[in-house]
N, C-alpha and C positions, 0 to 999 in steps of 0.2 A: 298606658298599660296598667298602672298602678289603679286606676278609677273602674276603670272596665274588671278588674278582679274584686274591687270592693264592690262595685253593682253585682257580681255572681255571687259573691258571698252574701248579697241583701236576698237573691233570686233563692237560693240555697237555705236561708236561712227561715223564708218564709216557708217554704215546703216543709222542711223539717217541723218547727213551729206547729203548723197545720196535723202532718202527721200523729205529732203528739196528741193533739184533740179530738181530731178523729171528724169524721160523718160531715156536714157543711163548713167544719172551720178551716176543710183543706182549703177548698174555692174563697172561704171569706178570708183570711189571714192570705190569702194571696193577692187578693185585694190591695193591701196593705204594703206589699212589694210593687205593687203596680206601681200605685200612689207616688212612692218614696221615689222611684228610678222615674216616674214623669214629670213630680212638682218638686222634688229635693235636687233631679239631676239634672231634670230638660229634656229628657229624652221623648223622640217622638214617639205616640203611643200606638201600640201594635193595633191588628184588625180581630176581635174577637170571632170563635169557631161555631157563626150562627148557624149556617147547612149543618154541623154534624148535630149541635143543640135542638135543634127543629126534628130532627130525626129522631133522636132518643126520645125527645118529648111524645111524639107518635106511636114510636115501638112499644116505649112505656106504656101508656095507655090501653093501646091493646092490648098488652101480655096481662095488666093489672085489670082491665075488664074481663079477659078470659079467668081470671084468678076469681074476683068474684064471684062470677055466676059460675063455680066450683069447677069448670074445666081443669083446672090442675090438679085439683085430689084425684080425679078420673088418672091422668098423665102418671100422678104418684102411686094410685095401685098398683096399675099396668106393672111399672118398675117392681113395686115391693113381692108382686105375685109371681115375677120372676126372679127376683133372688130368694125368695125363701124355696119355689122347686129345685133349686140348687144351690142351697146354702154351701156346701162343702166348694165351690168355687166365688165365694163371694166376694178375695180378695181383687179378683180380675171382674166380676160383673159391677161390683159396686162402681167402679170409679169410670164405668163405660155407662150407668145408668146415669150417675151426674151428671160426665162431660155430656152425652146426647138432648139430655131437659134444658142444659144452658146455650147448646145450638140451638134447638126449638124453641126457645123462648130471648136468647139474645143477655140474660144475664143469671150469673152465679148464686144467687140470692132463692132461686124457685127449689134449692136445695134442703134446706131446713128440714121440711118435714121427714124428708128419705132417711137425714144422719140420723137418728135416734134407732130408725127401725135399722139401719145394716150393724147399727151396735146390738140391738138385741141379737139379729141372728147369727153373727158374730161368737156372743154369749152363747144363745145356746148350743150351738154346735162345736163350742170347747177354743175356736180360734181366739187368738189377741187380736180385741178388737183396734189396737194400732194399726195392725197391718191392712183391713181396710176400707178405715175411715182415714188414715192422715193421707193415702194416696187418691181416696173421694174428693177432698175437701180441696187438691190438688186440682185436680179432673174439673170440679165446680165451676174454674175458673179458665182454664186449658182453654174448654170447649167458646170462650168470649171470641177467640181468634176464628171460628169455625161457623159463626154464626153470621145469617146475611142479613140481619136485622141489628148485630151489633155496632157501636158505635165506632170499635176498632178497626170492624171490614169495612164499613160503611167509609169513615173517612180515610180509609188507606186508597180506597178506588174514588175516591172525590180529590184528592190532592195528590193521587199518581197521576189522574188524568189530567190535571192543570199544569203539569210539568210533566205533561209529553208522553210517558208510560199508559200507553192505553191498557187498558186492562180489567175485566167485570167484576163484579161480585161473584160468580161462577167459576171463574178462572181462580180467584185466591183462596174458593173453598177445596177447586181440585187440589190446590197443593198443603194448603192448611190440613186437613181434615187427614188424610193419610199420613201425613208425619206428625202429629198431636195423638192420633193415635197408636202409632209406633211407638212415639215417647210413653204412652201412658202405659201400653204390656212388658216395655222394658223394667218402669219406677214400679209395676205391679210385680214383674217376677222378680227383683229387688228385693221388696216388699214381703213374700210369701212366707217368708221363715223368720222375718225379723222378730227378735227378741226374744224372750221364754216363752213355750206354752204354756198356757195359764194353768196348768199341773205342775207345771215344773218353774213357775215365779214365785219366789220365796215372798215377794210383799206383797202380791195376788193372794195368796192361801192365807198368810197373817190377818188377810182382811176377813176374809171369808168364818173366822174363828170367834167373831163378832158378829152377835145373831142380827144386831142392826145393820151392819153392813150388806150382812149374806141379803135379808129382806131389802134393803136400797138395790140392790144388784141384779137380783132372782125373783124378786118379788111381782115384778109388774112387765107387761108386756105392750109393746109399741108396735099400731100395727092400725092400715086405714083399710084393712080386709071386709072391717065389721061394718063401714062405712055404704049407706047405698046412694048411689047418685044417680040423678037423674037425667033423662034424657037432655032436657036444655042444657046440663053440662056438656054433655059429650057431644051435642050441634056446636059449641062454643069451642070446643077444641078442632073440631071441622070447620070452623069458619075461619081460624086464626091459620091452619095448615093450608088451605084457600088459599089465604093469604098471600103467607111465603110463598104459594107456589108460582103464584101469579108475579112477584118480584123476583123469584127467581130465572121467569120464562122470559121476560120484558129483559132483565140482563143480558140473560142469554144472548136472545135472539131481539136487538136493538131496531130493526127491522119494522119491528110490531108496536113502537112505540110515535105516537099521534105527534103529525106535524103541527106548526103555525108560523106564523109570517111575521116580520119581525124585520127591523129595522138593520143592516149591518153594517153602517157608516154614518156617521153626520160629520157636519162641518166645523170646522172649532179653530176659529179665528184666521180664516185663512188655510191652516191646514185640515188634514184630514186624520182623525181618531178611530183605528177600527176600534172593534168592542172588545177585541182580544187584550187592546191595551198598545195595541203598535200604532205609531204616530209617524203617517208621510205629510212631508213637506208640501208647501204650496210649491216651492221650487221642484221639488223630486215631480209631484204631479206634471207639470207645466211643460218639463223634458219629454214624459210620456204622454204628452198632447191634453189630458185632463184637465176641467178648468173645476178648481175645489169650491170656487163661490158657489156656495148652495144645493153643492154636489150629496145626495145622500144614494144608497143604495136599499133593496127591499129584500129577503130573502125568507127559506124556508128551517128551521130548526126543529129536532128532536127537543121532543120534554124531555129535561132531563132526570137521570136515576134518582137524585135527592129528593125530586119531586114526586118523583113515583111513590116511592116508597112511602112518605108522608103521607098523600093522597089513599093509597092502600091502607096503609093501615087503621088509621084514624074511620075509613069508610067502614071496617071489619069491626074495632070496636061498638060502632053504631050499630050494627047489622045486631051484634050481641047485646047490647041494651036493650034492642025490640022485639027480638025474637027467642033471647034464653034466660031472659029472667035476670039479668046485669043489673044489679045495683050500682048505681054512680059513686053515690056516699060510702060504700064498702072499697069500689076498687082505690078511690082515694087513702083509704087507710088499711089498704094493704100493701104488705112487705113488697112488695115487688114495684106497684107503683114508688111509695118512697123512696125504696133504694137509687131508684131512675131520676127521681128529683137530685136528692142527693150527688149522684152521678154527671147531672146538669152544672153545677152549682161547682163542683170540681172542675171540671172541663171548662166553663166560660171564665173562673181566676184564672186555674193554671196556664193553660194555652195562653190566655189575654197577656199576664206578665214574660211568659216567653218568647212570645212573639215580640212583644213589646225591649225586649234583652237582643236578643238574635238578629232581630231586625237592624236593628243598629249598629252592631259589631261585625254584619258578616262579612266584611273584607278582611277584619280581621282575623276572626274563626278559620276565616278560605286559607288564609297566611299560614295560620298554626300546622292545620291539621291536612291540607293539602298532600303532603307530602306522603303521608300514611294512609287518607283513605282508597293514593291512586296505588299503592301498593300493596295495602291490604286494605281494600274496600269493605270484608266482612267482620271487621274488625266494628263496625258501627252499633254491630249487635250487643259488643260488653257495655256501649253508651246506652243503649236501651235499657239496657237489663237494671245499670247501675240508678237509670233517673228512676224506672220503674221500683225500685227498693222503697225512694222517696212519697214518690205518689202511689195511691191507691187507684190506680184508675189507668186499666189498657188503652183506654178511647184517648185518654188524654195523653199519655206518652206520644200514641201516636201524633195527636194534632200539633202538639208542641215540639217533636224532634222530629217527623217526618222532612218539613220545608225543608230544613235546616241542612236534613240529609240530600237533597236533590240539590238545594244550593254547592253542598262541597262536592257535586258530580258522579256520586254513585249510580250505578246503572238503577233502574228500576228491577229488572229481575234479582239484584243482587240482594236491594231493599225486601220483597217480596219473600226470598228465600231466609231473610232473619226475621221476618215477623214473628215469630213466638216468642223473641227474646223482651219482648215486650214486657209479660209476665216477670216481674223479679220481687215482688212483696211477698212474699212468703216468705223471704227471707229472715224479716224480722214479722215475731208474728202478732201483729196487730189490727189482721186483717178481722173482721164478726164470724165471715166462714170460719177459719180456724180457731177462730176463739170459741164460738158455738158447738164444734166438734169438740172440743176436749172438753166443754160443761155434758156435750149428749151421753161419753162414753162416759158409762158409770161403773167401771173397771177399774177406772183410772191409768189406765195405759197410755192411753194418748195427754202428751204433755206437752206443756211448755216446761223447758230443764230451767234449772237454777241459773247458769250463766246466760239466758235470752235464746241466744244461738243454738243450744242443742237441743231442739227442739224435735217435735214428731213428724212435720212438715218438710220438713230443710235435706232432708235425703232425697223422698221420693220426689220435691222440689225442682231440687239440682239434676238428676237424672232425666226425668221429664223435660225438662227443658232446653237442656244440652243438647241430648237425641234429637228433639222434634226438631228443634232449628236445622242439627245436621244434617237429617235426612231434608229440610224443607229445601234447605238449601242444594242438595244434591238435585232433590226434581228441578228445581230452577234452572239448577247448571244445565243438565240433559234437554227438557224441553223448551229453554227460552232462549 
């Protein structure tokens, strides 16, 4: 017992570690925990999360080619031209125009250009722009669990379905999507009155008595209204919505997705190996008349969804390179491709060392925590939320504590109904979203507080996230 808690405190320590550095050092400093727990302790080493990594590598791409060839500034108007026809409710549209851009595009990051302008309108129309940027910058992220191109969905229905929970990428947005966005008009009407009006903020006005201030403040206007784009953008944004649709309809309806023939038995030394991984006896055979020497079987199989999607996407990005004007070398060096690397590089340490931990221990994890999760099975959810503090990265929580959770016997709907609790890094805010939002609002309303913790985030955070799971968890109860 004593070894198995100093290897979590190596596992723990790396994360932490990583967190503190931010962007590739989560993935590479975990590295470093791998290392120590297989050549310091001997431990067998885990199976790294290639199907989820293959995927984001694709989604990326695509989303970063449609970025390119300016399909998102288009995406960004859209949004900005609707909050500014009603700015007087910007508190509640701002953080529905985030979370919706980070479904449609699968990560948080395509938000940048929005926060500056919901601070302007904000400003101009007299509200604290705390109120709604820190529940945007919330939303930004929200929407990771809502999206069928994200990494989170993506492998929540690749590793439900290998442990038995059948279940689509269609089915975890009916119930994602409705209680993410429950939670977000909760942490919004939260939100609406928080703090002074900026008439009545004694350090707001102090500023404003400072002609340089007033000018940093009032001076300049944010806004992609001015912006003309062209038609090849807006094919780029129909080709990538294409897309989605076409992975959403192949989910759907599995039916429509193209067989091939395929091997689903060989021989292996006498006995017989399905491909699931179940192993009959030459004895077991021999009972049921079967003779295993050189026994194979042929069959027919579904492509499966990781493929598809792959396939999809990657095909979309091309279409946009030939036909809208996609720069290759731009979508390379833009924000949203990077961030996806970045997010690769996370996901292939993190997972890798914990599976590499978990794997080894889980007779004894089953020992500990048995007793609690057949009693409160949704109890798994403060384990998500708490690893998620550490790690930056929804996809990877998942990869790394989903197994874990199906090994200690949680139902599948159960797991399904705490998927938001995934989200917990807001907590401390170190995430770029939040940190970009408090550099965008030039109010200075939106903060990080002097103790870490009482930050701008950390309200509509908690609220959000509590709600969504609740209600997620209540549709699971009712319809699974």
């Amino acid at each position: 017992m004593a070894l198995m808690i100093i290897q979590l405190l190596i596992v723990l320590g790396a994360l932490y570690v990583g967190s503190r550095y931010g962007s590739l050092a989560l993935g590479a400093i975990s590295g470093i925990g791998l290392a120590l727990l297989v050549f310091g302790f001997g431990l067998k080493p885990g199976t790294p999360p290639t199907d989820v990594i293959y995927i984001i590598i694709a989604a990326v791409t695509c989303a970063g080619v449609m970025q390119a060839s300016g399909g998102m500034d288009w995406l960004i108007q859209i949004a900005e031209r609707m909050l500014r026809k009603h700015p007087d409710r910007i508190t509640y549209y701002a953080p529905l125009c985030t979370f919706f851009l980070t479904v449609l595009v699968g990560t948080g990051h395509v938000v940048y250009t929005l926060m500056p302008i919901i601070c302007d309108i904000a400003l101009k129309k007299g509200i604290r722009p705390e109120r709604p940027c820190g529940v945007a910058s919330i939303a930004s992220q929200v929407g990771i669990t809502c999206s069928p191109i994200a990494a989170a969905v993506v492998a929540f229905v690749t590793i439900s379905n290998a442990h038995g929970f059948d279940i689509t990428i269609p089915q975890v947005l009916a119930v994602s999507i409705p209680a993410c966005i429950c939670g977000l008009l909760v942490a919004s009407s939260a939100s609406y009155h928080r703090g002074f009006d900026l008439d009545k903020d004694p350090q707001f006005q102090a500023k404003l008595k400072d002609p340089e201030q007033y000018k940093y403040i009032y001076g300049s206007t944010a806004t992609t209204l001015d912006k003309e784009i062209p038609q090849s953008a807006k094919n780029s944004v129909f080709i990538f919505l294409g897309a989605l649709a076409i992975i959403v309809v192949f989910a759907a309806v599995p039916s429509l997705l193209p067989s091939y023939s395929t091997i689903n038995a060989v021989k292996g030394a006498g006995d017989l190996t399905l491909i699931s991984g179940v192993k009959i006896t030459a004895q077991e055979l021999a009972k049921a008349g079967v003779v295993a020497e050189g026994f194979t079987e042929k069959g027919m199989v579904d492509l499966k969804m990781n493929l598809v999607i792959q396939i999809v996407m990657i095909s979309a990005a091309a279409l946009m390179i030939i036909f809208c004007k996609a720069q290759p070398k731009k979508a390379v060096a833009g924000p949203v491709w990077q961030s996806g690397m970045v997010a690769v590089v996370a996901i292939y340490g993190i997972a890798w060392m914990a599976d590499t931990y978990f794997g080894n221990y889980m007779a004894e994890i089953q020992v500990l925590l048995e007793d609690v999760v057949k009693e409160y099975p949704w109890s798994i959810a403060f384990v998500f939320f708490l690893v998620s503090v550490l790690i930056n990265s929804q996809g990877a929580v998942v990869v790394a504590m989903l197994p874990l959770a199906y090994s200690l016997g949680i139902p599948g709907p159960v797991l399904l109904g705490v998927l938001p609790s995934v989200y917990g890094y807001f907590f401390i805010p170190n995430y770029p979203s939040d940190i970009a939002t408090v550099n965008f609002d030039r109010s200075g309303t939106t903060v990080i507080g002097k103790y870490l913790l009482n930050h701008s985030f950390m309200m509509p955070g908690l609220i959000c996230v509590t709600v969504s799971t609740i209600v997620a968890y209540l549709i699971t109860t009712i319809f699974f």
